[in-house]
N, C-alpha and C positions, 0 to 999 in steps of 0.2 A: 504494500500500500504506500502510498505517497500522498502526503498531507501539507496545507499549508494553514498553519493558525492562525487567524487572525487578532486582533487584539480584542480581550475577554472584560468585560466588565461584569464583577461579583460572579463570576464562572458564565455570564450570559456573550454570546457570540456566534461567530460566522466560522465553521471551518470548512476546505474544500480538500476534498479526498476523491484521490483516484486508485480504484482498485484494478486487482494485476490479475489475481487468482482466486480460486473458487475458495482459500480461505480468507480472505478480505472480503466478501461478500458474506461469507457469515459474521463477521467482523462486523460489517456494516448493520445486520439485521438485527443486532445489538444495539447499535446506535443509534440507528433512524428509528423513532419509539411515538406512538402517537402525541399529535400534538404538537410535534416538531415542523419548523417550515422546511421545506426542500427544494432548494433550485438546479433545473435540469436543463439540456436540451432536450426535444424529446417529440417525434412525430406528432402532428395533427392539423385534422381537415380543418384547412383554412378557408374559407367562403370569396369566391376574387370576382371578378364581372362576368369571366367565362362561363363560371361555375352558375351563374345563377341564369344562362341561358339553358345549359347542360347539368343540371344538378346532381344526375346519376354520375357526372362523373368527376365529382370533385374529389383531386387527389389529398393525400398529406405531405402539409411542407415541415420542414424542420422549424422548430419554435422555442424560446426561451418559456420556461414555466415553473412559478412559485408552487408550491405543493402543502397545502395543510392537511401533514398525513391521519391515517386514521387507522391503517392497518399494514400490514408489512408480513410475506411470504416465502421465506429461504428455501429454493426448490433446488436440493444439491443433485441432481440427476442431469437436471438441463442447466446446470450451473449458469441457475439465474434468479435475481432477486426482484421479486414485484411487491412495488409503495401504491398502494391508494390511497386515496384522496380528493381534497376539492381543491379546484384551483384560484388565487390567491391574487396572482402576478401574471400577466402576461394576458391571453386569449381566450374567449368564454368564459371569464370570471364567475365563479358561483357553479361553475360545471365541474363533474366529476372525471378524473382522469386518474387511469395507471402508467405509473416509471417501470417499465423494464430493464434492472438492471445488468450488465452484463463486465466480466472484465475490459476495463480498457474505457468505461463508460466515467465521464466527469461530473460528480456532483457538488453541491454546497449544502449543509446542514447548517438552520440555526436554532440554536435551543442552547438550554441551561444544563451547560456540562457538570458531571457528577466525576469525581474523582476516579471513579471505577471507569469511567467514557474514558480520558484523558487517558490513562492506564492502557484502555486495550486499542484508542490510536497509538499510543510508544508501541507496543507490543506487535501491533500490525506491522508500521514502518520497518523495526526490528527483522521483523518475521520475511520482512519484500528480498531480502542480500541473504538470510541463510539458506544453506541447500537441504534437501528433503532427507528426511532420516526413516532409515528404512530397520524391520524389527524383526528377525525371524527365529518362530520358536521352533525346536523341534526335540521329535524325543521317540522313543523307540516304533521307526514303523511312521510316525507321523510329523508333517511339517504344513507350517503357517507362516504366509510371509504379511507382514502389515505396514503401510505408511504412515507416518505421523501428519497428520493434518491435527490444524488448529484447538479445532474442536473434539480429537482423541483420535484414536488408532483407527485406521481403516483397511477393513480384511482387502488383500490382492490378492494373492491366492491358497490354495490347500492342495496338498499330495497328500495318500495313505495307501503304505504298501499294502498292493494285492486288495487294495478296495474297490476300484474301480470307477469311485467318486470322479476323483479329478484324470487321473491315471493310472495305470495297471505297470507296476514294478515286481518283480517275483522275489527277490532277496535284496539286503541289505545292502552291498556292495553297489548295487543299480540305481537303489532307493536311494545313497547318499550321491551316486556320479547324478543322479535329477537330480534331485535337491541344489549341488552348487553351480549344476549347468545353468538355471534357471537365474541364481542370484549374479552370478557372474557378469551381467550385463548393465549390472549397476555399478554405478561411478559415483554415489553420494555416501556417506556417513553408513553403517550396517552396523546392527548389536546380532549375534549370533546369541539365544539363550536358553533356557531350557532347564528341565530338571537330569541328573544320571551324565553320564559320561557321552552322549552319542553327539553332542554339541561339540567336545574336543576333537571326535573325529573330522567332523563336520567340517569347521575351521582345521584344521591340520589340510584337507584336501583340496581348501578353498585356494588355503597361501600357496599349496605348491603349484595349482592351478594359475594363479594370478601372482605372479611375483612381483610385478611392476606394478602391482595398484597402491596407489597415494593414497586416498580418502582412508578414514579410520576405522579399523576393524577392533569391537571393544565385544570382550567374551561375559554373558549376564547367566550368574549362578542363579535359580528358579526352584519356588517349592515346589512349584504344578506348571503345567501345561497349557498350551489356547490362550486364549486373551487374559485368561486370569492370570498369564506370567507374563504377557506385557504390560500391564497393570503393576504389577511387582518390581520390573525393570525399570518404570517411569517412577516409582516411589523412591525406589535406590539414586534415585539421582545423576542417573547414566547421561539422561535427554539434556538435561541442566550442564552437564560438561561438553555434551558436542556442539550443544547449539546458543546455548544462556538461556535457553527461553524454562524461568520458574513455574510457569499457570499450570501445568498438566500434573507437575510432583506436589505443586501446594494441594492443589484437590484432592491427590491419592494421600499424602501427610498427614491435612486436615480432619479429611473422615477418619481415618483411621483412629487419629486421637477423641474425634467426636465420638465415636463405638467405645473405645475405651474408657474414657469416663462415663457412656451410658451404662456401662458392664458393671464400673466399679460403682456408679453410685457420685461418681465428682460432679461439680457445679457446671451443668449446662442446659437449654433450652429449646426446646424445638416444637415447630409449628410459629404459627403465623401471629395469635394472640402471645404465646408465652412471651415468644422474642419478644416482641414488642413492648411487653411489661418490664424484660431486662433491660431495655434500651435507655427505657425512662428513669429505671433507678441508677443508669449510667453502670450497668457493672459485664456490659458485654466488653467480652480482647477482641475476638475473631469473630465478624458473623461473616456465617455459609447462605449463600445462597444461588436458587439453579433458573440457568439464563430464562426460563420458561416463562417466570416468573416476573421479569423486568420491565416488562409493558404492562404490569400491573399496579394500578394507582397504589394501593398499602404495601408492597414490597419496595416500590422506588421512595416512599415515604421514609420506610424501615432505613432504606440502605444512605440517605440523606442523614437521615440523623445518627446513624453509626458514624459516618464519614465528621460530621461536625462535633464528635467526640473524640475524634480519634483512635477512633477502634479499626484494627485492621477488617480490610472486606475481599472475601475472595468469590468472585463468581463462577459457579461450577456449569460445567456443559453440560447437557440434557444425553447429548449422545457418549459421552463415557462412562463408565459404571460406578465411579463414586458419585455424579451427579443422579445415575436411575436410582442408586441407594439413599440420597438425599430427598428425591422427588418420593420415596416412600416415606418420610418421616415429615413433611409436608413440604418441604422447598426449602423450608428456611430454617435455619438452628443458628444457636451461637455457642462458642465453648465463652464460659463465665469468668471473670476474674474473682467470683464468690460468687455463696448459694443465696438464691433470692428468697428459699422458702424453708 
């Protein structure tokens, strides 16, 4: 992402961001939150002299348009982001109009930036110059390769010997020459991890295979297997030394500690009223909460007056599995710096 701030009065202003990648665009669906104004280019039927002899064939021309959103759509398939809204600024004022957003697409957002906004613009920008970090678990018989995208791992592909799922490999020796043929064509960042020894071989085949490769090869010791040990890798703090980027380990850190005080019984608070009762007595450290949640009027309330206390706030993804574990105990928790009851 690429951003230009402009100058913020009491956190209220104009920023203009241009997104590169299908993780800026969920970046953005964060940010463009209703209620916020939006300026676009952006197609539509202009009515000209021609047009109103020929009406059936009034084309659309490109137009500058203000956008008082209302709703906001992350469609990561067609990696594209659709803003509704009414329009504000520009043509048919008072009319309703969709932004489709696309990489490579230039907007402007103005609204009242929250601390956590400002955060995940650094983190986007951050995010535009590093290279894709790739995660591959494997372990007897079975292998999982995942990308790190923004908002948490995403399956690429599966092999199981002799399953016939992805591919049919009859012994071990075949299973491992797939397995590194496959990764081998990657040239960014790789964690090779897993539970048991079959990872050592794994890597041992890769380096002899690929002697000249630069990018970093880091070996991740795993209780288990499948996403539950990239999950594991990202906690260990592996993603944080190839890349800088902290959002993916805070969330796996966070809950962890948030279950563990729920197990033992320490000071914390979850769901939507409780928080908000710790808020006011001022004794939240850390409040969680999952991005689902952020275009909702009492959780962007919540996370405003955490931020004007200085409590840390971590936003969890909907699509990683400490935030689906988060979205089970209502969205929102906080670990306490005392117990309120």
């Amino acid at each position: 992402m690429k951003a230009e701030i402009g100058e913020l009065q009491r956190s209220f202003g104009e920023i203009q961001l241009f997104p590169e990648n299908i993780d800026d665009l969920w970046h953005l669906h964060h940010l463009i939150t209703p209620g916020c104004l939006v300026y676009a280019t952006t197609l539509r039927s202009v009515e000209g002299s021609q047009d109103k002899i020929r009406p059936e064939k009034q084309e659309k021309r490109p137009v500058r348009l203000g956008i008082r959103v209302q709703d906001v759509e992350f469609h990561e398939y067609s990696i594209r982001l659709r803003v509704f809204g009414i329009i504000e600024s520009g043509v048919d004022i008072g009319a309703h109009h969709t932004l489709n957003l696309e990489p490579g697409y230039e907007i402007s957002v103005l609204k009242s930036w929250t601390g956590s906004d400002l955060e995940r613009v650094d983190r986007a920008v951050k995010g535009s110059t590093a290279e894709s970090i790739h995660i591959l678990v494997v372990e007897e018989g079975e292998a999982e390769l995942y990308r790190i995208q923004s908002y948490g791992p995403k399956l690429v592909w599966t092999l199981a010997a002799g399953s016939g799922k992805t591919a049919e490999v009859s012994c071990r020796e075949e299973f491992a020459n797939t397995v590194v043929s496959q990764v081998s064509t990657l040239t960014s960042p790789l964690v090779i991890a897993g539970p048991g020894f079959v990872k050592e071989e794994i890597v041992a085949k890769f380096k002899r295979q690929n002697p000249s490769r630069t990018a970093p090869l880091v070996i991740g010791d795993t209780r288990t297997g499948g996403r539950r040990a990239v999950q594991e890798v990202i906690g260990q703090g592996i993603l944080e030394k190839l890349s800088g980027d902290l959002q993916l380990a805070r969330e796996v850190t966070c809950l962890d500690e948030l279950m563990r005080r729920i197990g033992k019984d320490e000071p914390v608070a979850y769901g939507i009223e409780e928080v908000g009762e710790a808020i006011s007595l001022g004794a939240v450290q850390t409040l969680l909460v999952v991005d689902t949640l952020l275009h909702e009027p009492r959780a962007a309330t919540i996370i405003k007056q955490a931020e004007e206390m200085r409590s840390e706030v971590v936003i969890f993804s909907s699509r990683f599995e400490p935030g689906d574990r988060l979205t089970g105990l209502g969205g929102v928790a906080a670990l306490l710096r005392y117990a309120i009851k």
